[in-house]
N, C-alpha and C positions, 0 to 999 in steps of 0.2 A: 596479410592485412584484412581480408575481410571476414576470416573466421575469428581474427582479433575481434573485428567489429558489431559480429553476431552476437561475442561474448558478454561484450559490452552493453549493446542492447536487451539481452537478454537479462541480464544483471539489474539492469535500470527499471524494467517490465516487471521482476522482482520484489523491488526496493516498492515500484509505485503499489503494486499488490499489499505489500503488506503494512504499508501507511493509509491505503484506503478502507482494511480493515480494522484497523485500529481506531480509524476515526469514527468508522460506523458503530463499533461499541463505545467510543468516548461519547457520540450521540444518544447509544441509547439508554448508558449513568444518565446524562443530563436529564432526556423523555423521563428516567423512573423518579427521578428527584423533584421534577417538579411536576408529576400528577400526584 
């Protein structure tokens, strides 16, 4: 159970990584489009 749960979490730590990069380029289209 709990190396299930590392895996999980680890997975998740993942996931958030790479939707908060994506948002910082979706950020920074918008920044170039509107200067």
């Amino acid at each position: 159970m709990p190396l299930a749960a590392g895996k999980i979490i680890y997975h998740v730590e993942e996931l958030f990584v790479k939707f908060f990069f994506n948002f910082l380029e979706f950020l920074n289209l918008k920044i170039k489009l509107y200067i």
